[in-house]
N, C-alpha and C positions, 0 to 999 in steps of 0.2 A: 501567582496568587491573584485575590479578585484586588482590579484595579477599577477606581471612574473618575468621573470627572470634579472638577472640587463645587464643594456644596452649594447653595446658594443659602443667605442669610437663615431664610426659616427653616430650611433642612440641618442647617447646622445648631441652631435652636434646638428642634426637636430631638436632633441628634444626643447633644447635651442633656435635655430632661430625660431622654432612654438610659446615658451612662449611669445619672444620679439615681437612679430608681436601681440599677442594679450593681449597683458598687463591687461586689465578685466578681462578676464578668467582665469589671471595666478593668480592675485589678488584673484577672488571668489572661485578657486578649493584650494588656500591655506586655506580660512576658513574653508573645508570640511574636514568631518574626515577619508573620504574615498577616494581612487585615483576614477577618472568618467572611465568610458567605453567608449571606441572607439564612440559609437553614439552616445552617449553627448556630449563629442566633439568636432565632429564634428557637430552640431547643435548648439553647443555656438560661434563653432567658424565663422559660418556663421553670425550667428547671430550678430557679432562684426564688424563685415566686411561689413553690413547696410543690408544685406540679410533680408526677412520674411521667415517661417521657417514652416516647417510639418514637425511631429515627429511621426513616426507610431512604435510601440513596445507592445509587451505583456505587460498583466496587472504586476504590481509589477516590473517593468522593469527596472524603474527609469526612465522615460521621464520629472517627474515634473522638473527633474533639469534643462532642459531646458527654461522652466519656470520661474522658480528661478531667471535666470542667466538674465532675461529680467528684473526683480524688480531690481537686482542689478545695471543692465546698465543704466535704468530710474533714480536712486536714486545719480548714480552716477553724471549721466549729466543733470540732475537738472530739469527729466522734469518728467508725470507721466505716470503710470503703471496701467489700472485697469485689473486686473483677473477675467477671469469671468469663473461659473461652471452650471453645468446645474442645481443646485438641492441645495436648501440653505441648508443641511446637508454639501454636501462636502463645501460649501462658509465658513460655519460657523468651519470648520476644518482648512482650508487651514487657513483663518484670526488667528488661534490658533497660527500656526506655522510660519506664518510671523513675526505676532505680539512677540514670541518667539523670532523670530532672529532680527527684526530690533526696535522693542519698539512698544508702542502705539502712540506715537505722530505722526509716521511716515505710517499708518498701517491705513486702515476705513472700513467697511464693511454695506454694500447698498444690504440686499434682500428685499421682498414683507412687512415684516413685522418689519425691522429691521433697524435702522440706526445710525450708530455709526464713527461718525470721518469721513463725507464725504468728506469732502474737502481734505482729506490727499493726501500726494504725490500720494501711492500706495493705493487703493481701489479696494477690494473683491465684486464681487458683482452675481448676477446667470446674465444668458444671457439678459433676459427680460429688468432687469432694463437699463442695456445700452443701448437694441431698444430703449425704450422711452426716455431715454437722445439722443441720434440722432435726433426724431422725434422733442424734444421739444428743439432743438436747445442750448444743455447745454454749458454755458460760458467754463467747463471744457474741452471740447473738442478742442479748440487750442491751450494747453499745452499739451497734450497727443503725445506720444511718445511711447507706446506700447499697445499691448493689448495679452495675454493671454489667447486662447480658449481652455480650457482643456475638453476633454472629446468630442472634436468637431467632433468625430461619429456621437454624438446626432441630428446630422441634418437632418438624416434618419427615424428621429423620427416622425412617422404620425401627431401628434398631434400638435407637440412643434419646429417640425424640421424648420418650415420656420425661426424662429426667427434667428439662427445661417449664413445663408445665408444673411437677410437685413443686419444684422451685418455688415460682410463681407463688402457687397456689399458699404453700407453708410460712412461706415471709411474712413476717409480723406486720400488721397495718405501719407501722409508723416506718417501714423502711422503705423507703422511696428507689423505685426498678426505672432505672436505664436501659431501655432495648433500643439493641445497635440491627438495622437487620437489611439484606441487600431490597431491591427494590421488589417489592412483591404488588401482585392487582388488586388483593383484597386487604390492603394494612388500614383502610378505616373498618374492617370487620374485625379482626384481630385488636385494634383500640380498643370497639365497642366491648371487646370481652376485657380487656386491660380493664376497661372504664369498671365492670361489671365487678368483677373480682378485686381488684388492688386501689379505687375512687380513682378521686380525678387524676385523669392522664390524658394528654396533650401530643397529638399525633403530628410530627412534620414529615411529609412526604416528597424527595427533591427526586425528579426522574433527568435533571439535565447533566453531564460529564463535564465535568472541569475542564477535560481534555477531548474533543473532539474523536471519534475512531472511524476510518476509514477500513472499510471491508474489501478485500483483494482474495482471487485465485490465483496459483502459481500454477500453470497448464505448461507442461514440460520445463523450461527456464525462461517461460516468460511470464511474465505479474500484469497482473491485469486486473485494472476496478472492478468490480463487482454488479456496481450499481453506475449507472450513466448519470453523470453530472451530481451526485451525492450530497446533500447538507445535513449534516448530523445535529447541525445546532437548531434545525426544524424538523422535531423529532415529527409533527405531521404532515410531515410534504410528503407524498405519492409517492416512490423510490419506483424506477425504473431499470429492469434489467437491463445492463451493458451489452447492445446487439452486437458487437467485435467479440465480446466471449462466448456470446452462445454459437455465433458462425465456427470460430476456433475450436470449441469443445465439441462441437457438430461433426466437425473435420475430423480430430483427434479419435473421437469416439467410434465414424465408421470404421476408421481400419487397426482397432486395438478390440478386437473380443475379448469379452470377458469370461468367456469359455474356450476352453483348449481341451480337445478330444486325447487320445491315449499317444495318439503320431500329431498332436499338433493341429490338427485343422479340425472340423466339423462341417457334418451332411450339410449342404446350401447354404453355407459360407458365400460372403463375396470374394473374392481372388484375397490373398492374404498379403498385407505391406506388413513394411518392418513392423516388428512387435514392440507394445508400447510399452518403457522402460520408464519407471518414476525418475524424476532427480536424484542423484544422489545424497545425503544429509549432508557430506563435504557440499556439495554443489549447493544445496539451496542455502548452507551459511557461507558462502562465497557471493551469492547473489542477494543475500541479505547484505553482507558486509560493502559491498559492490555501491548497492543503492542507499547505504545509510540511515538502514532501518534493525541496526544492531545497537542496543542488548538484545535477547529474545528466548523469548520461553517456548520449546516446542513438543506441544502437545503429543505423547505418542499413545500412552491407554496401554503400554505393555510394558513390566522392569526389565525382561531381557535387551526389549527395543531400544531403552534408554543406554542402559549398558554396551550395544552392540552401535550404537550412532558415537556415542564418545570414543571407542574403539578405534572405528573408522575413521573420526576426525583425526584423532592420533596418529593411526598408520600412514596419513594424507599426508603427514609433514605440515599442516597448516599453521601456522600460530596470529594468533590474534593479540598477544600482549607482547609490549618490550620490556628490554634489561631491568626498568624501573619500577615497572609493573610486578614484574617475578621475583622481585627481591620482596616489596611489602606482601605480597601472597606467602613469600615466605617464612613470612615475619607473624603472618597472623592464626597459617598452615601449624606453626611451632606451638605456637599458644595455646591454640584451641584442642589440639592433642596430645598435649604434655601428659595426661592421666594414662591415658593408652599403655600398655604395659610393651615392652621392646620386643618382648621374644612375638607379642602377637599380631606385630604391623604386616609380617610375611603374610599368614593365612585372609589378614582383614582385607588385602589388595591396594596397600597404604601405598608404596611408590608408585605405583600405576594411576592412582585416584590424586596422588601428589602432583605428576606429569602432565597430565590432561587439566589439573587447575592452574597450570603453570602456562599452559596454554591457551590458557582461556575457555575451557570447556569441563562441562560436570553435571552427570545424573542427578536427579532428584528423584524417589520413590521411597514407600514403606519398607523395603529391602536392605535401605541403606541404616545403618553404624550413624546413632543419634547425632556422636559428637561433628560424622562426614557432613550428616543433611545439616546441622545449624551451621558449618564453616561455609559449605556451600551459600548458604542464604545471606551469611554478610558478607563474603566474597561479593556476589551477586549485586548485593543492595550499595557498596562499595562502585561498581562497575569494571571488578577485577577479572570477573567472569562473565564474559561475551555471551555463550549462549547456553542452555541451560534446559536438557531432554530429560520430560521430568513425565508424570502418570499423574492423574486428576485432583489426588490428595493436594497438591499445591496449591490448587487453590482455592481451599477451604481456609480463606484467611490470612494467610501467613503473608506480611508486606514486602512481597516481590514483586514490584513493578517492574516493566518492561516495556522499552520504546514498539516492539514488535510482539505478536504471538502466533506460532504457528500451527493447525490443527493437520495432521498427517493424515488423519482418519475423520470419519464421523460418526463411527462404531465405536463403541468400547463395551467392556465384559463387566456386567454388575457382580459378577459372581456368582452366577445362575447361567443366566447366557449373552449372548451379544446382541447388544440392544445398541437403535438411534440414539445420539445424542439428542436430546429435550429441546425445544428454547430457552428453557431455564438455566439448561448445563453452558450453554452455548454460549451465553451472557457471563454466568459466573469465570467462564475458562477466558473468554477474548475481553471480559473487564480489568486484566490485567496490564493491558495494552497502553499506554501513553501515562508518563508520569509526568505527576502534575509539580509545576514549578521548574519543570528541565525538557520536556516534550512540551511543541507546538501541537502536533496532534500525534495519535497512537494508531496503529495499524494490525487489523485483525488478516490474516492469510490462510487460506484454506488448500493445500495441496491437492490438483484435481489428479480421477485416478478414473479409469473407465466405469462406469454406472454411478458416479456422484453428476446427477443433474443442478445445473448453477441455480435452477427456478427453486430444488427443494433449501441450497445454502441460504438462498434470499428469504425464502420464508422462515429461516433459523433467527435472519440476523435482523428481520426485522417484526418479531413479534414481541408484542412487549405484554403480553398477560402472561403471568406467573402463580397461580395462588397459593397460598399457603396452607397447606394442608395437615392439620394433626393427626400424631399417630400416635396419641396417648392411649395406653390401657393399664388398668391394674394387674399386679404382679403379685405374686408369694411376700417378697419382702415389704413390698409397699402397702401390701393388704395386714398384715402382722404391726406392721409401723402404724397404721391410722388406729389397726384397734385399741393395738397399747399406748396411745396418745389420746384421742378421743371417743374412742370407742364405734361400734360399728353403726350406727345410726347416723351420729354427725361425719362419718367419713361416708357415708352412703354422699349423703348432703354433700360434700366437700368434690366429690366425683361428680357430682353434677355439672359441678360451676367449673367444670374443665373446660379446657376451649374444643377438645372433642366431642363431647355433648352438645356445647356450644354450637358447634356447625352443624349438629348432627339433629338438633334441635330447630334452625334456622330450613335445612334442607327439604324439611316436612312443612314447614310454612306453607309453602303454594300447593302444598298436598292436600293441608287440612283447608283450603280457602276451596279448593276442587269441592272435597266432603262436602262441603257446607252449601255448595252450592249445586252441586248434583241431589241434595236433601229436595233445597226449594222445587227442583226440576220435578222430583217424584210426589211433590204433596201438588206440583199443578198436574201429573198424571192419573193422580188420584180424583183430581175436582173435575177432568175431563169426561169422565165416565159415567154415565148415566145407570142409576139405578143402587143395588149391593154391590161394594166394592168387595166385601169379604165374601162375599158367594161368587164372583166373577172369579175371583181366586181359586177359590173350590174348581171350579168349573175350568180353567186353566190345568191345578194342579193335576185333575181327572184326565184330562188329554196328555197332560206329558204322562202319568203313569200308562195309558195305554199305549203309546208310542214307544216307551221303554221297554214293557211288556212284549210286541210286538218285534222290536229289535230283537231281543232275550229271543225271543220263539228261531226267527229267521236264522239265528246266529247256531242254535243247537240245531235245525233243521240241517244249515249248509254241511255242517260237521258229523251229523250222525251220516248226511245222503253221503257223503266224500268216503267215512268208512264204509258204508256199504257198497258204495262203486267200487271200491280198490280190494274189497274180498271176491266181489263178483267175478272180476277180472284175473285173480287168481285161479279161481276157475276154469279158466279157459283153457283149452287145449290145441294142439294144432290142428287144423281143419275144420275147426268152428266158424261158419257163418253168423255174425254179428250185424246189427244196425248199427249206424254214426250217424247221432239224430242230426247233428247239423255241419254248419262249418263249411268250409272249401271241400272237406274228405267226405260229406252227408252221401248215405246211401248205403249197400251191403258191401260188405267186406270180406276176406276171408282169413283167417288167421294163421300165421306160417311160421312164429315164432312167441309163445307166451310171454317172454322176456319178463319171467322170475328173479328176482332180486331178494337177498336175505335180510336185505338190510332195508332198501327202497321199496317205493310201491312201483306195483307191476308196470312193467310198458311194453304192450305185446304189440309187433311188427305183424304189418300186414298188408294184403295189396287187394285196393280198390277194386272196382267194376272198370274204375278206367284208367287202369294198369299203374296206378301209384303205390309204391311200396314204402313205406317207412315207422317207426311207432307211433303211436297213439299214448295219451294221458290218462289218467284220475277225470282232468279237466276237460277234456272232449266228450264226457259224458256225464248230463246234471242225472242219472240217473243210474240206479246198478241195471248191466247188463247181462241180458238171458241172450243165450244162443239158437240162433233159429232152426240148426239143421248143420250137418255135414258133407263138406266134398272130400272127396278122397285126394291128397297130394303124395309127389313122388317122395320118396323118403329124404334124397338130397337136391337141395335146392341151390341154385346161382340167381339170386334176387339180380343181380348186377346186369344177367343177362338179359335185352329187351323182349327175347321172345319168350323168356321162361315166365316174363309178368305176363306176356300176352296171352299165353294156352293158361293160367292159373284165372286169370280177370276172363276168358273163353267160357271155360267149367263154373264160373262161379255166375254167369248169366245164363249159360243152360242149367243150370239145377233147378230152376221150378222154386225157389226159394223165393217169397216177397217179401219187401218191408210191412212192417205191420200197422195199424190205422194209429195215429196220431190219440195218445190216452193220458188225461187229466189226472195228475195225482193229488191226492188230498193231502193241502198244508199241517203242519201239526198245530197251527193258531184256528184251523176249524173245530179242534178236538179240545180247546185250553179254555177250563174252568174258570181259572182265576180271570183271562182277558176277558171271558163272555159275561162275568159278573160286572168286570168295569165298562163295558158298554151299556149294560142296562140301565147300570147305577149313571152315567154320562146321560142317556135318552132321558131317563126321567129326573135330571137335575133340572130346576126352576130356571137357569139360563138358558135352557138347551132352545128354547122356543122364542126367547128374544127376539125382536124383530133387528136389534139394534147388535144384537150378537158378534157380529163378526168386526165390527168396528170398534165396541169396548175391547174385543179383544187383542184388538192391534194394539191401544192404550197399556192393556196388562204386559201383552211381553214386552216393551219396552221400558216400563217400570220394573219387571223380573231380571232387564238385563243393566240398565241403571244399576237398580238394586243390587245385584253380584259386585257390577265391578266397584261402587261405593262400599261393598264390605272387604273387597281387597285392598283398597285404599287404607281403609281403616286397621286391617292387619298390617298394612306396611310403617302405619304409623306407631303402630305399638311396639310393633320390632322394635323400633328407631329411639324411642325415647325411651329414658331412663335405662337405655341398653346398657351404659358402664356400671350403674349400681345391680342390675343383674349377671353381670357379668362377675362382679365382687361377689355377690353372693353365693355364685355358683365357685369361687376359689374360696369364701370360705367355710361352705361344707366340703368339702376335701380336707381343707387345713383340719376342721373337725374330726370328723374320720380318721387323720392320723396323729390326732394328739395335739397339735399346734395351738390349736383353738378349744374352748368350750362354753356352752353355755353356762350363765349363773348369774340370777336376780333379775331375769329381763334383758340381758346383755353379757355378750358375749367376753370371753375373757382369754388374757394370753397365758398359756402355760410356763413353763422352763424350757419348754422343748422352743417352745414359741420366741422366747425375748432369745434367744441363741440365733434363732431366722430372724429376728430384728437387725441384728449385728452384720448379717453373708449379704454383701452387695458382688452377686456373678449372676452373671449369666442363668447358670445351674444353680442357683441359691436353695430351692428346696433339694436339691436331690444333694448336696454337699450338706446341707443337716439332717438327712436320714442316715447319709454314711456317717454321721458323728453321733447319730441316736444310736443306731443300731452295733455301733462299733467295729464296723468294717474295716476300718485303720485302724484298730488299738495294735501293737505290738512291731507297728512298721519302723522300721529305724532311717532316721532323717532324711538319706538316698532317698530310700521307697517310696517315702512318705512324700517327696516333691514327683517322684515319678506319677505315682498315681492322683494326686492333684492334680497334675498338669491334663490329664487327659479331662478335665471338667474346660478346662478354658481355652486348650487349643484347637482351632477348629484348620486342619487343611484348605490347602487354597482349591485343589484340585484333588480328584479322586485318583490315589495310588492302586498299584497292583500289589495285590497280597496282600498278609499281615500285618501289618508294623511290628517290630521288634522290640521284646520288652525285655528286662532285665530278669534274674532269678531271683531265687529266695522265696520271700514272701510277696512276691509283689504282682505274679499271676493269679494267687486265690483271692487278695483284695481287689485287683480287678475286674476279674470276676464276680466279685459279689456288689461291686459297684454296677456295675450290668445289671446282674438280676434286680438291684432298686430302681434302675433306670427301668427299666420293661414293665416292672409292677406300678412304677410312677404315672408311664404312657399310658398303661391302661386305664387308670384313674380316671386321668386327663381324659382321654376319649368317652370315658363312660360321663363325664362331668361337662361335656364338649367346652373346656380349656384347649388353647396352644397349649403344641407337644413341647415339652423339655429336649432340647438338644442334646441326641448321643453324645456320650462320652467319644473323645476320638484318642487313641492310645497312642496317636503320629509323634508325639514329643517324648514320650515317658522314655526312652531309652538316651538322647542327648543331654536331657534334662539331668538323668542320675547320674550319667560318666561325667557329667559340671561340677553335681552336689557332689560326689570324691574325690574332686580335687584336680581331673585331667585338664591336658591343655585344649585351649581351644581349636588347635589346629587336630589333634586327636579326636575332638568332639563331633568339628564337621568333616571330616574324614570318614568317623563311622557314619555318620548320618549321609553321607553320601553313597557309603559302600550298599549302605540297605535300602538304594533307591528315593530318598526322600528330598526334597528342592528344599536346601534350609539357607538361607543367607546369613550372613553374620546379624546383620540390620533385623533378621527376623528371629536370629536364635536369644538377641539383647532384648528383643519386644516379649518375646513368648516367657523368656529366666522372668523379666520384670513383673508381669501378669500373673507368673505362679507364686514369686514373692508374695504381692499383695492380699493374694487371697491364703497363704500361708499367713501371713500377717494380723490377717481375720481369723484365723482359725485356732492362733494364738490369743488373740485376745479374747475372743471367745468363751477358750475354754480354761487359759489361763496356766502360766506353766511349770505348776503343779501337778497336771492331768497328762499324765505319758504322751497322748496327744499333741498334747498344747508344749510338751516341752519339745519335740520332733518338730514339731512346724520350727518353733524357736531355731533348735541347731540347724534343721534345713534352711533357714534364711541367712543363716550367717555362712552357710557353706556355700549358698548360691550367690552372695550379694560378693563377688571380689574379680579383679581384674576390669574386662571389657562392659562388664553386666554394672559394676559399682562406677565406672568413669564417666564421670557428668551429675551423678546422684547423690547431694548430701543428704 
């Protein structure tokens, strides 16, 4: 932790009058076991002082203290605290360590699937569930007193980012916002919108690392700097690429292609050397362990990868922990699995997943059986588990520091396709690297592989602009929640003061400074010009019309003369002497082939005077061709033969036949009314005799083209601004259209159909209240009824072959008619230009129901494997969980009186048991 040297007199003075002014802080750094850093603070100490507060800092930094210090100010003055994170793994961590320090009583935790002790002072909870407490008007909300955004990047997040901004935006003045967020370029823009929306708030910005991080490649099994002579702790010293790596990876690189032909080699190859073989994961945690750069997280971007390294460590025989180590694993292995039912530790892959943390080694992904990834992570955080191949999800948050991190790749799959890792991702992933208070420094490693050049790794590791980008927009639910709380005018208002408008607002700035100043340029091209500017105009506008006129004529001229050449030509027969007015081929020709096309325009072969034979175009003649005369040829011809060109090119210079005299054809612009009236009307306009004429007129068109492009400008600005309340607008004539909304008094009003879309926080939230408008589910029995929900929330990782397999019954014609609302929905959408509603995907509805009746789970992913589909356990507990909840919604909804609402009912209780219920109070 931060150490220095001891005070002098007046520092410790001063020191003293800082505590007394903040007695909280002085109180809450005495329980810590470490002195805080300057940016904590100063971030608590704002914080005391009635400040809201941004915390921008590298990962591992220590920002949550800031955090912290807000539970303790809450608890202090007796009012409440909820934390909120983006991802129930870190919720489900942070509550550990609260609940650590201040008890259970005092401590509650609220995600999707979870709830425990809500009413507490201080409650954990991901972003989401506090939206929907705003929305629904939670009683908790006029005792609140702080709130805790950690991780509040996430707003940037395409998917999930708006929820972070309503937040924001809905919180009642009097509750003072904590944002925690990694170091981004633009967090004094992001304040200004803080400052804008929520008052005074007090931005600290710390960009230096508690823990130092040295950057390294592993180039076959050797490790090697990155950077020559490296100081991290001067984050602007010059970094120079390490010349010993680029020579190595120079070496390595000639004789490892990155392409291999069908046999192994490729046309103009150099001679081929041994083919270059990565380390193995055994090997490079051997060489990790070797150098003393183990814990270590490494980076793969694939769950089979991670699955398939721990594997290999396995089969290696390697072990990393002794007899003492594997007893407490197994001590904690017991505990944290206890819920697990016995019969389904076989299908979960529990001994195998037991073995390999016995060993010191264990995946980390969205794949993995909740209760595997939290054991894993105190394992981990413990130092039970040495090294830990995990997929990007890790680290988004969750406190697993690591002496070491290693990137295998620099690809990874967004779920679209395979994209470079950012500077942003590259930060976020190797900030995991040195933990502070047990690392001297941390160590980032990047596995090289043929075509990773070290100059692009350099520019990953050393760019520090990040900015933060929002990806707020109004939604069906969110649009339904402003009307029926405020109504549509102040929620118009309330989308303004988003921070997407915000920047979207700020980005036209130097557009509108352009406008403004491209005006001035055209009112001094107006004062330059001598004489009527409004008649110069005239007199301009008269020239362009005749030049457009003119083009018009030229462009039906080329097109009419082209069909008339190409009928001409049709005409032709064989023995037809023709002119070739110009070109290489100019001169008489004779025709030996018409080359008729049914489909094409003609192209008749034919041989010169000086024995060239071959076709002719459309475009070898601006004119139609007439035939000057006939020679007589032989019935069969050998064009190929030299002498049959030579006796044919012979007869075709004795025949007496001449080229004809060179003839002017009349343009169609000598014969055009309209253009001969605007020439007249040009000669006798009042400029035309100017003396000064040609030089006002250079003035006009540069004010004509000023002028365009400052009216493009000005279209770009209109887009721009107040885009989100047009956007709202445009969702809520559709909401209108189909009942949700209506006008009445001036303003618009929520229906019944309407406060029901109040309630559906999914994804599909309109299209799961038209299936409950319309009664699409009524008569489904509980199975069904989770079956065909589920196809609203589950989305595929990847695109299957075939159908998905659905169950009988009823549950194909409610899917179906769930379809047809989706299709009639899109087209809305499209007509309304909305984002499309996400297809239902049917990939789940068949696992889902053989759950809701009771099978086992090894029967469950069984079928689901027999029908082709990639289901993990880790993924079948996320996907049961997810349908839960929006069952849960559709219960409360509708209330479970209404056949509906009693089916969601039974279907949650048939889904919520065994592996799906273990972890979830």
């Amino acid at each position: 932790m931060a150490t220095s040297p001891s005070p002098s007199p007046a520092e410790a003075y001063a020191a003293s009058r800082r505590r007394a002014k903040h007695p909280q802080l002085t109180r809450f750094s005495a329980e810590s076991a470490f002195e805080f850093d300057d940016f904590q603070i100063r971030g608590c100490e704002a914080l005391e002082e009635g400040h809201g507060v941004l915390v921008c800092a590298p990962t591992g930094a220590g920002k949550t203290v800031v955090g912290e210090f807000a539970v303790h100010l809450a608890l202090a003055e007796g009012r409440k605290c909820f934390y909120t994170t983006p991802i129930k793994a870190l919720s489900n961590q942070k509550y550990a360590d609260l609940v650590e320090r201040y008890g259970n009583d005092a401590v509650g935790l609220l995600t999707g699937d979870t709830s425990i002790n809500g009413n507490a002072q201080v409650v954990v909870m991901t972003t989401e569930v506090l939206r929907n407490m705003l929305y629904a008007g939670s009683s908790a909300i006029p005792e609140l007193g702080y709130v805790v955004m950690d991780e509040v990047h996430y707003l940037a997040d395409r998917f999930r980012g708006a929820v972070w901004e309503e937040v924001i935006l809905h919180l009642p003045d009097h509750v003072r916002v904590v944002g925690l967020s990694a170091t981004v370029s633009n967090a004094e823009e992001f304040g200004e919108w803080l400052v804008e929306v929520r008052g005074d708030t007090t931005v600290v910005v710390d960009e230096h690392r508690p823990v130092p991080l040295w950057q390294h490649m592993l180039v076959g099994n050797q490790l090697l700097d990155l950077f020559a002579g490296q100081n991290e702790t001067d984050p602007g010293e010059q970094l120079r690429i390490n010349p010993t790596l680029l020579r190595k990876t120079d070496d390595m690189g000639r004789f490892a292609p990155t392409f291999r032909g069908p046999r192994g080699g490729r046309r103009g190859a150099p001679p081929r050397g041994p083919r270059f073989r990565p380390p193995s994961r055994v090997d490079v945690t051997e060489r990790l362990d070797h150098a003393g750069l183990l814990p270590a997280i490494v980076f793969i971007f694939s769950r089979a990868g991670c699955d398939a390294a721990v594997a290999q460590c396995v089969r290696s025989g390697l072990r990393l922990n002794g007899p003492e180590q594997v007893e407490e694993i197994r001590r904690i292995v017991d505990a944290r699995t206890a819920d697990l039912p016995e019969g389904d530790l076989g299908v979960l892959g529990y001994w195998e997943w037991r073995e390999a943390l016995e060993r010191g080694f264990a995946g980390h992904h969205a794949g993995l059986l909740p209760a595997f990834k939290e054991t894993v992570e105190e394992l981990f955080v413990r130092g039970l588990v040495k090294v830990v191949f995990a997929t990007e999800t890790l680290a988004l948050g969750i406190n697993m520091p690591a002496r070491t991190v290693v990137l295998e790749r620099l690809v990874k799959y967004n779920g679209e396709a395979h994209v470079d890792l950012t500077p942003g991702e590259y930060t976020q992933l190797t900030g995991r690297a040195g933990r502070r208070g047990i690392d001297i420094e941390g160590h980032a490693v990047v596995a090289w592989q043929p075509g990773v050049d070290p100059k692009a790794v350099a520019g990953l590791a050393s760019t520090r602009t990040y900015p933060l980008r929002s990806s707020f927009r109004p939604g069906y639910n969110m649009a339904v929640n402003l009307v029926a709380q405020v109504g549509a005018d102040a929620a118009r208002d309330l989308l303004e003061q988003s921070f997407a408008q915000f920047q979207a607002d700020r980005s036209v700035v130097g557009t509108a400074r352009r406008i403004e100043r491209n005006k001035e340029a055209l009112k001094g091209y107006t004062d330059a010009i001598s004489g009527d500017f409004a008649q110069m105009l005239e007199y301009v506008e008269l020239r362009a019309q005749i030049s457009a006129r003119e083009k018009t004529l030229s462009r039906q001229n080329t097109s009419s003369r082209r069909a008339e050449t190409a009928q001409s030509l049709e005409k032709l027969r064989k023995g037809d002497v023709i002119p070739v007015p110009a070109g290489r081929r100019a001169g008489l020709a004779v025709v030996v082939d018409p080359g008729l096309d049914p489909i094409r325009e003609p192209r008749p072969v034919v041989v010169t005077e000086d024995r060239w034979s071959g076709p002719l175009s459309v475009s070898d003649f601006p004119a139609p061709v007439e035939a000057l005369g006939r020679i007589k040829l032989p019935k069969h011809l050998e064009l190929r033969s030299p002498k049959t060109r030579r006796d044919i090119a012979s007869a075709l210079r004795d025949s007496g036949i001449a080229l004809p005299g060179r003839q002017r054809r009349r343009t169609a612009a000598a014969d055009d009314a309209e253009l001969a009236s605007l020439r007249r009307a040009l000669r006798a306009h009042p400029c035309h005799g100017l003396a000064e004429r040609e030089a006002n007129l250079r003035w006009v068109e540069r004010y004509q083209r000023l002028s365009a492009e400052t009216e493009q400008l000005e279209r770009k600005v209109a887009a721009t601004t107040h885009s989100l309340a047009r956007a709202f607008d445009r969702i809520l004539r559709l909401l209108g259209e189909r009942g949700y909304v209506r006008p009445g008094d001036g303003e618009d009003r929520v229906t019944e159909h309407g406060r029901r879309l109040t309630r559906l926080y999914s994804e599909s939230d309109l299209l799961a209240a038209e299936c409950i408008r319309h009664g699409v589910w009524t008569g489904l029995g509980p199975a069904e009824l989770a079956a065909v929900v589920s196809t609203l929330v589950f989305e595929a990782r990847r695109d299957t072959a075939g159908e998905p397999r659905l169950p009988g019954g009823a549950v194909p014609g409610a899917w179906q008619e769930t379809s047809r609302l989706w299709v009639e929905l899109t087209e809305d959408e499209r007509r309304h230009r909305l984002d499309r509603t996400r297809e239902p995907d049917a990939g789940f509805a068949w696992p889902v129901y053989r759950w809701a009746r009771g099978e086992s789970l090894e029967k469950v992913l069984t079928a689901a494997e027999t029908n082709g589909q990639e289901l993990s356990a880790g993924d079948f507990v996320r996907w049961c969980r997810q349908v839960i909840d929006l069952l849960d919604q559709i219960r409360d909804v509708l209330g479970k009186q209404d056949p509906v609402g009693s089916a969601a009912a039974q279907a949650v209780r048939a889904l919520r048991r065994g592996v799906v219920a273990a972890g979830a109070a």
